[in-house]
PALOKE-372580 format. One line per 3 residues: number of its first residue (from 1); their letters; for each residue x negated, y negated, z of C-alpha. Coordinates in steps of 0.02 Angstrom, whole numbers, plus 50000, padded with zeros to 5 digits. Layout:
BEGIN
NUM	a	X/Y/Z; ...
REM end
This chain:
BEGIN
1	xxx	50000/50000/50000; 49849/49890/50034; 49813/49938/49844
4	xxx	49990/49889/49779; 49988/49705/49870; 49790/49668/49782
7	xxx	49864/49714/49622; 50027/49604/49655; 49936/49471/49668
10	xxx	49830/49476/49518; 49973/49527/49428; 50053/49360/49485
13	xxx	49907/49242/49468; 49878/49337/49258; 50074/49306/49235
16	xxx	50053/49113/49261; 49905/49102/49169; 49981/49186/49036
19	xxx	50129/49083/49040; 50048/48937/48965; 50037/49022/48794
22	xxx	50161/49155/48789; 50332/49190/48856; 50388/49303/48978
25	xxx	50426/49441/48880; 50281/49444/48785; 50159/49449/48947
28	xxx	50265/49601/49000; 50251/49685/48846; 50058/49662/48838
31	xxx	50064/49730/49038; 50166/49881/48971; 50053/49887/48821
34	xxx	49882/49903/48896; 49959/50008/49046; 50030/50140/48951
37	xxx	49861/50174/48843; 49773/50165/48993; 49885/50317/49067
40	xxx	49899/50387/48877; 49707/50377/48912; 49705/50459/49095
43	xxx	49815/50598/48995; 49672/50682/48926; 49573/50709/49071
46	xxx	49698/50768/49184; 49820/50846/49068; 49974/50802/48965
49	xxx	50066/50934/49079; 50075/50802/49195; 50220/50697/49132
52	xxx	50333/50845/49075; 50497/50790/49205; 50670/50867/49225
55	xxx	50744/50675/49245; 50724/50580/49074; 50882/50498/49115
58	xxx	50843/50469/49279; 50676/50393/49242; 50760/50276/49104
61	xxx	50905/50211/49228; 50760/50164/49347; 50638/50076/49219
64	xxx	50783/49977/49137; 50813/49915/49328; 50652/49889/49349
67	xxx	50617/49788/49169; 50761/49650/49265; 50686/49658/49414
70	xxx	50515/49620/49333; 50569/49488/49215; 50676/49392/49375
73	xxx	50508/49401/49494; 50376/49341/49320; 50534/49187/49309
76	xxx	50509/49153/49477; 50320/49166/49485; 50309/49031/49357
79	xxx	50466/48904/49439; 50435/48888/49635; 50267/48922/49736
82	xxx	50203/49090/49737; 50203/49104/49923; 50406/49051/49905
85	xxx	50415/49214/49765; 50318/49356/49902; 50405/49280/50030
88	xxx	50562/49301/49978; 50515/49467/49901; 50507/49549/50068
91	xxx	50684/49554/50069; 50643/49699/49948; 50622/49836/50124
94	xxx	50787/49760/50182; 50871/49810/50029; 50773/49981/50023
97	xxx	50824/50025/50197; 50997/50005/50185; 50998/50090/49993
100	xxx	50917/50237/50077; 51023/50262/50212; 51167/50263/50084
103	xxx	51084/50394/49955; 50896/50476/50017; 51008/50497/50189
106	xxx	50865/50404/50290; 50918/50363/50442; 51000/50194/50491
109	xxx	51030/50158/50654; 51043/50021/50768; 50861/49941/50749
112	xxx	50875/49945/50561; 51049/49848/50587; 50968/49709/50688
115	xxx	50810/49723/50581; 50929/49687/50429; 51005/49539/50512
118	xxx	50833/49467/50545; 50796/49491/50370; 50932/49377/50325
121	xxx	50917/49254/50419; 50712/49244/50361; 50794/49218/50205
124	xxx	50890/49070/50258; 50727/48983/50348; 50647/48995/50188
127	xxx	50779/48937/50074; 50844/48795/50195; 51030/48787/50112
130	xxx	51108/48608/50145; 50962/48540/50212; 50842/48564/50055
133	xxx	50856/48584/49856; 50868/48775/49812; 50781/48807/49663
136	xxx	50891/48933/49551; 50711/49033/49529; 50749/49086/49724
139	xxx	50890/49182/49689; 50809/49258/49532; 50704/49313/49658
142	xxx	50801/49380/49783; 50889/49488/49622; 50722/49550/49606
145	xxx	50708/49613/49772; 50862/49696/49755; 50825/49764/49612
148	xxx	50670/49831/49652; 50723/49886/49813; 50853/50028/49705
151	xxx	50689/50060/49596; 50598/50115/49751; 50744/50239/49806
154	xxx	50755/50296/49631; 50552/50336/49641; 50594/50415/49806
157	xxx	50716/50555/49730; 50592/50603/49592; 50429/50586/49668
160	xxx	50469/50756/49769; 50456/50832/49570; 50368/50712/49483
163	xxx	50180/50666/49488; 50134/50464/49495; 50081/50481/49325
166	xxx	50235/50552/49269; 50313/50380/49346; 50206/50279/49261
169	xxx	50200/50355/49095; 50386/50353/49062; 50391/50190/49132
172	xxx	50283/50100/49010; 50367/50201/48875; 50540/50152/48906
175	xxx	50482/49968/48936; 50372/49948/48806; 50503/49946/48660
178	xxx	50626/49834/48771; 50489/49712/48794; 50438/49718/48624
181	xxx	50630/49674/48550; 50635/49529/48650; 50458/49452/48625
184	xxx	50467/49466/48437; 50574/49314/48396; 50452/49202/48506
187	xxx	50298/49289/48482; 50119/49194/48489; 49972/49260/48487
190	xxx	49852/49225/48651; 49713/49113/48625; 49527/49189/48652
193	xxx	49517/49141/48849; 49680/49210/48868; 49618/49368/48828
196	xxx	49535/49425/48981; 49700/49400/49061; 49799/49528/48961
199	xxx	49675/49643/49017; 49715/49614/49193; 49877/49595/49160
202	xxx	49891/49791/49107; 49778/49852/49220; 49834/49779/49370
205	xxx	50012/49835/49332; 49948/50009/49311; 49866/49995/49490
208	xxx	50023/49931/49569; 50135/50060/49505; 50020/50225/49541
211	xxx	49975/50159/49713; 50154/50102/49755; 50204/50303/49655
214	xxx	50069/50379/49792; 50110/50294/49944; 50299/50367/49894
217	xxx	50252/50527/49902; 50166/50527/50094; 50311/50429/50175
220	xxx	50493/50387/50159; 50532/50236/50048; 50599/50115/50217
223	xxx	50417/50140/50293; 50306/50130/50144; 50365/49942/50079
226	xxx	50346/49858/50238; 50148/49878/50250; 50167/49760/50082
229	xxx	50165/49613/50193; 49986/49586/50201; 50021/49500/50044
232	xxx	50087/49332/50084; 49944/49260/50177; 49823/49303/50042
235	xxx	49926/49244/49902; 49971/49062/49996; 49772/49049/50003
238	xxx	49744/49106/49834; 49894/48980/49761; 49814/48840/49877
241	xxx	49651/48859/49810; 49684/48883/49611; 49840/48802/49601
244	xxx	49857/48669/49753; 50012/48729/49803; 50054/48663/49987
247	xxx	50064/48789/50137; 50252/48759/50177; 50276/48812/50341
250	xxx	50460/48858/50327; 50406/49008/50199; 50305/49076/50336
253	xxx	50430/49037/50496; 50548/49148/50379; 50409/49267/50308
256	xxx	50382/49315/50504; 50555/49324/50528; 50562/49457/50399
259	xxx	50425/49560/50453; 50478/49572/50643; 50656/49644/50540
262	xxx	50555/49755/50466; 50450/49814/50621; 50630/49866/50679
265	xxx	50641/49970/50537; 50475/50047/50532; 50511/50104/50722
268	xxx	50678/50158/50678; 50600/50272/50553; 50466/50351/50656
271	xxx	50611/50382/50781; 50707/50499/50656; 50556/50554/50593
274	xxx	50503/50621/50766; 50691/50688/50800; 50691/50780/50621
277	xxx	50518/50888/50685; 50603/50926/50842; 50768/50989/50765
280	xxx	50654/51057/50629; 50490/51096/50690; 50424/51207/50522
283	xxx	50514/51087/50387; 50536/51189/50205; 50468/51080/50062
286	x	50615/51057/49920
REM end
């Protein structure tokens, strides 16, 4: 998880770059691009075994979810400060929790309930409604999150069958073509210095999604995405410095808000955890 949040932020900091050349579409179809030849790549090594999957339609639902959710969190990366887009993106284990309880059958109890409320109201110290001008890219954002958060449960049910690379190879090739239909009628070619950003572009988005992929497959989804946090505080220093974007204090009053939510749920998960080995104590693999 340490992995997916270094690789969130690059993937941030390339999409802005990129921005100033290119539209959105375009930067995700040269991320899906350069991703998927770099697993098409990986394929030989390892073996093309690897992405055989009993869930095509599965894995399509979940990657046309997940080409929304991407698009909404790029359109809010280049609108409102990037601390303002992570921040708010850490509504993302909220959303996760509560989608999980509903269809993985993780538990939900009573600290996920008040970690959920917490959650919330993070979400309205950040965004300040009545008292400050919401920027529509906030609520692009927070669709994201959501989003993203039914991505994550859909990773959870096929990860049990499914390798990471299996994830990330029918993920680029269900995204590539969408991307690629709606970057054609404003396509433009990067400039030279641009270049180098593409790269990263692709590689870091094949980072995020295998690390994100392996921590799925050691934990439940609601404990995984909260260790994501470590995030914010790197990428308000890394905005400050490259882009002078000021350190509003309100993103991180909320940000803190949201993570003491998500403690809640993170203990509420190693209590059902622990009650599931004593109910269980030799657990049968599916």
């Amino acid at each position: 998880m340490l992995g997916t949040s270094g690789f969130a932020i690059l993937i941030g900091i390339s999409g802005r770059e990129l921005s100033s050349e290119m539209s959105l579409f375009q930067v995700m179809f040269c991320r899906n691009l350069v991703c998927l030849t770099a697993t098409i790549c990986a394929m030989y090594f390892i073996g093309w075994n690897t992405i055989r999957t009993r869930f095509v339609g599965r894995h399509v639902v979940r990657n046309i979810i997940h080409f929304l959710a991407t698009y909404l969190w790029f359109f809010g990366i280049v609108s409102i400060p990037m601390a303002e887009v992570f921040a708010l993106e850490f509504t993302t284990p909220l959303w996760t929790a509560i989608l999980a309880a509903f269809f993985l059958r993780e538990r939900f109890g009573a600290r996920r309930v008040v970690g959920t409320l917490l959650g919330f109201i993070g979400v309205l110290v950040i965004l300040r409604p009545g008292l400050a001008m919401i920027h529509p890219a906030a609520f692009a954002v927070i669709g994201s999150a959501m989003m993203l958060a039914t991505m994550y449960v859909l990773t959870k049910s096929v990860i049990t069958y499914d390798s990471p690379w299996t994830i990330l190879f029918w993920m680029n090739l269900v995204q590539l073509p969408i991307s690629l239909t709606f970057a054609i009628p404003d396509w433009t070619w990067p400039s030279t210095p641009l270049i180098p950003w593409v790269v990263l572009v692709g590689v870091a988005g094949f980072g995020i999604h295998y690390s994100i992929s392996k921590a799925l497959v050691y934990a439940d989804a609601s404990l995984v995405v909260p260790f994501d946090f470590f995030r914010l505080p790197l990428i308000a220093i890394v905005a400050w410095l490259l882009y002078n974007e000021a350190l509003d204090p309100f993103v991180f009053i909320g940000a803190m808000i949201m993570v003491g939510g998500n403690v809640l749920n993170v203990r509420e998960n190693r209590v059902g955890t622990k009650n599931s080995l004593v109910n269980d104590p030799e657990p049968e693999n599916d």
